[in-house]
C-alpha positions as CSV (number, residue, x, y, z in Angstrom):
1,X,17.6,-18.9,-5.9
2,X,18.7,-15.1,-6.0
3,X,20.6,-14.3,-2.9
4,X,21.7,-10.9,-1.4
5,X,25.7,-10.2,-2.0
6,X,27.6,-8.7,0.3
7,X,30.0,-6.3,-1.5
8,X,33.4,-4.3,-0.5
9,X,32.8,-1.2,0.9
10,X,33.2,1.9,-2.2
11,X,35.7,4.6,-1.9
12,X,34.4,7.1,0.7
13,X,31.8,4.5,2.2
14,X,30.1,6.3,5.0
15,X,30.8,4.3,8.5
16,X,28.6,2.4,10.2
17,X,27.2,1.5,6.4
18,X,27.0,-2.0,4.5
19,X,26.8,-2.9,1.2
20,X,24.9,-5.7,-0.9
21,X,23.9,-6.5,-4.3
22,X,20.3,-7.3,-4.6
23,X,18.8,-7.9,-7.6
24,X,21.7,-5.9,-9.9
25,X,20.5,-2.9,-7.1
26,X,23.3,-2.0,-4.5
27,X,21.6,-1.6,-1.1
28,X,23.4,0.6,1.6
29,X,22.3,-0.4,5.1
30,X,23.2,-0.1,8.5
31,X,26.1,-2.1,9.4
32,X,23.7,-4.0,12.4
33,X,21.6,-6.1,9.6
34,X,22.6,-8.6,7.5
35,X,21.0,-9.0,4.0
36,X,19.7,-12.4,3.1
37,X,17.6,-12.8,0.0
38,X,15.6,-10.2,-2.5
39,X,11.8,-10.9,-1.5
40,X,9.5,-8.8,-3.6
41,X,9.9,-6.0,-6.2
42,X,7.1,-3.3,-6.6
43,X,6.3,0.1,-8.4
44,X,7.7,1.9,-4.7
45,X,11.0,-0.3,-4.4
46,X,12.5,-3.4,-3.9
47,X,12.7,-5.7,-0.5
48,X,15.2,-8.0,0.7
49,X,15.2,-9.8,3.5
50,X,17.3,-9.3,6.5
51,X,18.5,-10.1,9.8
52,X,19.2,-7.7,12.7
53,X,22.7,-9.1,14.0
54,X,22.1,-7.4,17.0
55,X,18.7,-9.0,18.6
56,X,18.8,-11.9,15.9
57,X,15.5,-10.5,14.3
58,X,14.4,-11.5,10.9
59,X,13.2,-7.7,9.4
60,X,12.1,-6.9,5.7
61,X,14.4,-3.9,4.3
62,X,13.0,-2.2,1.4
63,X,15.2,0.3,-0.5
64,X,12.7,3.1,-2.3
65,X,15.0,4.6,-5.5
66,X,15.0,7.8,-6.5
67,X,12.1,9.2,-3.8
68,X,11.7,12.7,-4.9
69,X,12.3,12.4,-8.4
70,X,8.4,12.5,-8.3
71,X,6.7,14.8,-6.2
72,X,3.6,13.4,-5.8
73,X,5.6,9.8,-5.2
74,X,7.2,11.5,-2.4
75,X,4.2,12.5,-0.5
76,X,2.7,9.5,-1.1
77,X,5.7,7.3,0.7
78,X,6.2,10.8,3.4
79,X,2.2,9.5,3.5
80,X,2.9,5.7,4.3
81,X,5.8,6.7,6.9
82,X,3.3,9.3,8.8
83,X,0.4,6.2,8.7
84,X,2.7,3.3,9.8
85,X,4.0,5.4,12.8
86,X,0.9,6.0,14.0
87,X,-0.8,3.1,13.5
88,X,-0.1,-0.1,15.6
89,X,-2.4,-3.3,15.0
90,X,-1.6,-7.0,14.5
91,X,-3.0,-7.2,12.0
92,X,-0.7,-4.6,9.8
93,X,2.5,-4.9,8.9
94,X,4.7,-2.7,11.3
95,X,7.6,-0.2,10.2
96,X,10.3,-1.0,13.0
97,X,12.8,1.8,11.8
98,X,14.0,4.0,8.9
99,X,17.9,4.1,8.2
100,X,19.1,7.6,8.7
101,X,20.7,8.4,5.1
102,X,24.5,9.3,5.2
103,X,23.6,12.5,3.3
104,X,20.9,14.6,5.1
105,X,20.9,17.1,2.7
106,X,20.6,15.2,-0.8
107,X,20.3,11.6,0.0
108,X,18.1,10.3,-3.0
109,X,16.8,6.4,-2.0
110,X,15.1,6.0,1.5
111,X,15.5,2.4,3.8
112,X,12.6,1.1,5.6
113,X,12.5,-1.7,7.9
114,X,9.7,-3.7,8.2
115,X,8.9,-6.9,10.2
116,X,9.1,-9.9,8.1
117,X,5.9,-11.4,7.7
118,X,5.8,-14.8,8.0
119,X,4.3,-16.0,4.3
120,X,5.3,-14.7,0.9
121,X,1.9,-13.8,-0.3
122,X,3.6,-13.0,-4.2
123,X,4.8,-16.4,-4.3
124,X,1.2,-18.3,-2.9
125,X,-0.6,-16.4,-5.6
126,X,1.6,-16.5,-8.6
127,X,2.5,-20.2,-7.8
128,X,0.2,-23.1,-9.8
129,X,-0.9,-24.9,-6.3
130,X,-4.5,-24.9,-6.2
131,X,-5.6,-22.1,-4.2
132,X,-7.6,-22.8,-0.7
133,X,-9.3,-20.5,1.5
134,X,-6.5,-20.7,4.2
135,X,-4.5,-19.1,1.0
136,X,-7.5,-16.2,0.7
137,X,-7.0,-14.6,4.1
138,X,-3.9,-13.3,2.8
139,X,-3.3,-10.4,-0.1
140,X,-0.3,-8.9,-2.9
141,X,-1.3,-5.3,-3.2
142,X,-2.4,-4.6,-7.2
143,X,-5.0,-2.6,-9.6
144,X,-6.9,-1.6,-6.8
145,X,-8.5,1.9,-7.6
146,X,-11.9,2.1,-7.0
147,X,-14.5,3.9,-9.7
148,X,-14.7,6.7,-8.4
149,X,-11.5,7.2,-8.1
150,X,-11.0,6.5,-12.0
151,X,-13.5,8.9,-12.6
152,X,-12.1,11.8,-10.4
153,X,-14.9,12.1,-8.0
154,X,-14.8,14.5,-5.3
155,X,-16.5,13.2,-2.8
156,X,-15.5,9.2,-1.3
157,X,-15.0,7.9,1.6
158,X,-13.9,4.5,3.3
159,X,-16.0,2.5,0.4
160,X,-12.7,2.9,-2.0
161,X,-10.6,0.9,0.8
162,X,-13.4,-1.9,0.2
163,X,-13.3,-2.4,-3.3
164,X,-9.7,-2.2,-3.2
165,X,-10.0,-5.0,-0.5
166,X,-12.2,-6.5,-3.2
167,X,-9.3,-6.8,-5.8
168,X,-6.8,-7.9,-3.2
169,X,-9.3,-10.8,-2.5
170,X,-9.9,-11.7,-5.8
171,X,-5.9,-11.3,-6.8
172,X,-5.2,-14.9,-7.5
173,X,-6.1,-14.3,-11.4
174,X,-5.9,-10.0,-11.0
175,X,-9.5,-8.8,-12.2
176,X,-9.1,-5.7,-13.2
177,X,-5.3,-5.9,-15.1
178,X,-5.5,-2.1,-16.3
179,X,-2.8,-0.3,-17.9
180,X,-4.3,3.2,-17.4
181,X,-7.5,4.3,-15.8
182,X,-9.5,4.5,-19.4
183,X,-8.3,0.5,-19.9
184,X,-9.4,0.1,-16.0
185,X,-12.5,1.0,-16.1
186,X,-13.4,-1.2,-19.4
187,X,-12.0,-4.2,-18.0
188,X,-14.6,-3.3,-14.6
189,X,-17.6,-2.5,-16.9
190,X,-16.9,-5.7,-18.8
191,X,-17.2,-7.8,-16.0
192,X,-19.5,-6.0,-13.5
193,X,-21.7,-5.1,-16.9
194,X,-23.2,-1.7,-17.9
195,X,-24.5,0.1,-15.0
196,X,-28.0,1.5,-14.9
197,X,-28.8,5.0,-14.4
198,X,-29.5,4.9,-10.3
199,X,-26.1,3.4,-10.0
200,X,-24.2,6.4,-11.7
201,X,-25.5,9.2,-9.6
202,X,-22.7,8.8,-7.5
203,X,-20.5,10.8,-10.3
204,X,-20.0,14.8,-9.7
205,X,-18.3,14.7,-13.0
206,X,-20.8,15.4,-16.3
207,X,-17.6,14.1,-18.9
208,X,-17.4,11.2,-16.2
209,X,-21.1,10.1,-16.7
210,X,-21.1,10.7,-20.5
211,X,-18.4,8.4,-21.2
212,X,-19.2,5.6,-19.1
213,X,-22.5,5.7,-21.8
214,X,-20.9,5.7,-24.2
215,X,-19.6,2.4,-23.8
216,X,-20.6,-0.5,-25.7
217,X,-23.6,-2.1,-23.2
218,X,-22.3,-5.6,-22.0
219,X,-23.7,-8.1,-19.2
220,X,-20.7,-8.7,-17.7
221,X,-19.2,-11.6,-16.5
222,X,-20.1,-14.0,-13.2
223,X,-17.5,-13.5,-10.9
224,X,-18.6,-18.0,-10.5
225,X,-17.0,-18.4,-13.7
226,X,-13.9,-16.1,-13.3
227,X,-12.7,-17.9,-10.2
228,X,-14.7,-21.4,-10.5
229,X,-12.6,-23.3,-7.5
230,X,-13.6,-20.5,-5.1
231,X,-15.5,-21.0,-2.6
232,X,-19.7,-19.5,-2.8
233,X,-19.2,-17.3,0.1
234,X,-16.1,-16.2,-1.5
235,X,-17.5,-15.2,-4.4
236,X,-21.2,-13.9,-2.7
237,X,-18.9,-11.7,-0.2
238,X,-16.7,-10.4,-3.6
239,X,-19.6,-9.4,-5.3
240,X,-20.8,-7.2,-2.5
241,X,-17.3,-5.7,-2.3
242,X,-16.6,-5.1,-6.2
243,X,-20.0,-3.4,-6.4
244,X,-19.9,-0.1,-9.0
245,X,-21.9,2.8,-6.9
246,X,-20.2,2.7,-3.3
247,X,-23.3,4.1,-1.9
248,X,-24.5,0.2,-2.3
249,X,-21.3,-1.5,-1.6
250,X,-20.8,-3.3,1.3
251,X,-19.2,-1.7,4.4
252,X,-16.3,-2.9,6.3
253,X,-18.4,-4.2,9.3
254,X,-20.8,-5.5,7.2
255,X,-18.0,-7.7,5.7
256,X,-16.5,-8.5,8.7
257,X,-20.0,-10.0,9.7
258,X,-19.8,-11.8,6.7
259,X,-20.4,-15.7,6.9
260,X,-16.9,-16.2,5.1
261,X,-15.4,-14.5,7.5
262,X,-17.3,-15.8,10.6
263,X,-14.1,-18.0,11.6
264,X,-11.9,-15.3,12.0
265,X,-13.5,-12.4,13.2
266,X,-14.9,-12.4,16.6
267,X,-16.4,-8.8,18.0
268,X,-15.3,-9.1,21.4
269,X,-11.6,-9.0,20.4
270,X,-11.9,-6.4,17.6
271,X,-15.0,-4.1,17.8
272,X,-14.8,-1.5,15.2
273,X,-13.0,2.0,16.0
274,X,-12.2,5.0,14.6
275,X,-9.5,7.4,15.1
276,X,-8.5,10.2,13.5
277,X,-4.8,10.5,11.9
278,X,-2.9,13.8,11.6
279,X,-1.1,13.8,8.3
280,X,-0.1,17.3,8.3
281,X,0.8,16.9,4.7
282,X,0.0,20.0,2.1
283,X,-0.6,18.6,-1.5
284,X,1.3,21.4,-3.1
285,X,4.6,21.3,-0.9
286,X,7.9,21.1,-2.8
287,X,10.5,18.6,-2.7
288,X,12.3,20.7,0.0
289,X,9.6,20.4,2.4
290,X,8.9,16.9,2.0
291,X,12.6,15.8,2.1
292,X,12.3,18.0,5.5
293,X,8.9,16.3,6.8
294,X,10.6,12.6,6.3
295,X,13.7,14.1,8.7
296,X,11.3,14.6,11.4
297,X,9.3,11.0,11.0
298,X,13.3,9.5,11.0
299,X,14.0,11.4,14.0
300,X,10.9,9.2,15.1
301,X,13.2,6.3,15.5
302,X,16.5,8.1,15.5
303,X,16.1,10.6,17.7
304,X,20.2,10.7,18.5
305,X,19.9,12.2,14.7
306,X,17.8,15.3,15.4
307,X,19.3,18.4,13.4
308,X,19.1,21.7,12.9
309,X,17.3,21.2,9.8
310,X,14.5,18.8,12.1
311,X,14.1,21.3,14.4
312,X,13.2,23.6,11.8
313,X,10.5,20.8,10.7
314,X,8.8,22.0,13.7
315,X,8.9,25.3,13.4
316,X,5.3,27.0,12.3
317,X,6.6,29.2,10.4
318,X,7.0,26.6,7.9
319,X,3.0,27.1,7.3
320,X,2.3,23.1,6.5
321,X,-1.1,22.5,5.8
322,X,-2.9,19.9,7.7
323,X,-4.2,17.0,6.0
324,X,-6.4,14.3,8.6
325,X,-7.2,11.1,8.0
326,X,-10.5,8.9,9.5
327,X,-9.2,5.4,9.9
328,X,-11.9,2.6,10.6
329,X,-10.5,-0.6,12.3
């Protein structure tokens, strides 16, 4: 079993810093944790978990390389840091702190600390025990894009969250495997089947429309047979998630009420809400701007850390767009 190395400090090693091997990946890290194992490995980064020496805490530390070698990577993790502050539920994982970098003006990987959740979803899915519906309330994150995302609609809403929930559900055997969006939305067509006219009206793009009929037609395939140890209000709630036109897909309340679910959700302890999330993020900013808005969410957590350069975050005459966010709950 892989394990998380403790090694001697480099020349010029910032104080107050650590440093372990995880993985053949050095992690830097506040001095207060203590690295234990490498837990998961994604697209974004890789986690390891840890242990705060200081209140004996168990904590998930994920190092994200290399954060604004791509700009539109960037935004999306400056994205994840704004949502996670902002949003506090028991049900969601919650961001505990962000490592101040030693370098504030051209640090390059980014520390987050998460709480460590209590299962290793990864390993329940990818292992060959038989999978149970205690093992379906829990999710890996993968190949989730709704259609009308792959086919650069402008106009969604809260329906793309569903069918992504849909794949997550279904993730024991991943459904829809793509390797780019063309490959993603054959492997959805051959298993949902060729979509009739009514259910393509959804798509503001002409090209969109055209190719999807342009595919060969097919039936598709019953979801009974993809997953045939599921249980039948597993697969009658998936089918009403993973449906093509979101206009018809099943909403989130809808699935909560679902019989499936009717042992763990209870209205009177989680009615649904909305609330609206300030992003404040501008799709066009450049690197310097979003290495300057991640300053102000670490200064969040570290406020001892505030610079000049965070107090310039502030400033308006830095002109940052404002990008909200409707979150259902």
């Amino acid at each position: 079993m892989a394990t998380a190395t403790l090694l001697q400090p480099p020349n010029g090693a910032a104080e107050g810093k650590d440093y372990y091997m995880v993985w053949h990946m050095v992690f830097e890290v506040d001095s207060k944790y203590a690295l234990i194992k490498p837990i998961g490995r994604g697209a974004y980064g890789v986690v390891s978990s840890a242990v705060n020496k200081e209140t004996h805490e168990k904590v998930a530390i994920k190092r994200i390389h290399n954060v604004f070698e791509n700009s539109t990577d960037a935004l999306r993790t400056l994205r994840e840091l704004k949502l996670l502050r902002q949003i506090k539920h028991y049900n969601l994982i919650s961001l505990k702190d962000i490592m101040v970098p030693t370098n504030r003006t051209s640090f390059k990987d980014i520390y987050l600390v998460y709480e460590l959740m209590e299962t290793d979803l990864h390993q329940i899915i990818k292992s060959p025990q038989p999978l149970t519906n205690d093992h379906c309330k829990v999710c890996v994150t993968r190949w989730y894009r709704a259609p009308e995302l792959l086919l650069c609609c402008d106009h969604y809403g809260t329906s793309i969250d569903v069918w992504s929930v849909g794949c997550i559900f279904a993730d024991r055997k991943p459904i829809f495997p793509g390797t780019e969006c063309l490959s993603q939305l054959k492997l959805i067509i051959d298993v949902l089947g060729t979509q009739h006219e009514s259910d393509l009206e959804f798509i503001d793009k002409p090209n969109a429309k055209k190719f999807l009929k342009t595919m060969p037609y097919t039936y598709g395939t019953c979801l009974s047979l993809l997953y045939p140890q599921a249980d039948p209000l597993a697969i009658d709630l998936l089918q009403k998630m993973l449906v093509f036109d979101p206009t018809k897909r099943i909403t989130v309340t809808e699935a909560l009420q679902h019989p499936y679910l009717a042992d763990l959700f209870d209205p009177r302890f989680t009615p649904p809400t909305q609330m609206w999330i300030n992003l404040d993020v501008d799709e066009n900013m450049g690197v310097l701007m979003i290495r300057e808005m991640m300053w102000k969410e670490i200064d969040h957590y570290h406020p001892e850390a505030a610079s000049p350069m965070l107090r310039a975050c502030r400033s308006p005459c830095l002109g940052v767009g404002h990008e909200h966010m409707l979150l259902y709950s």
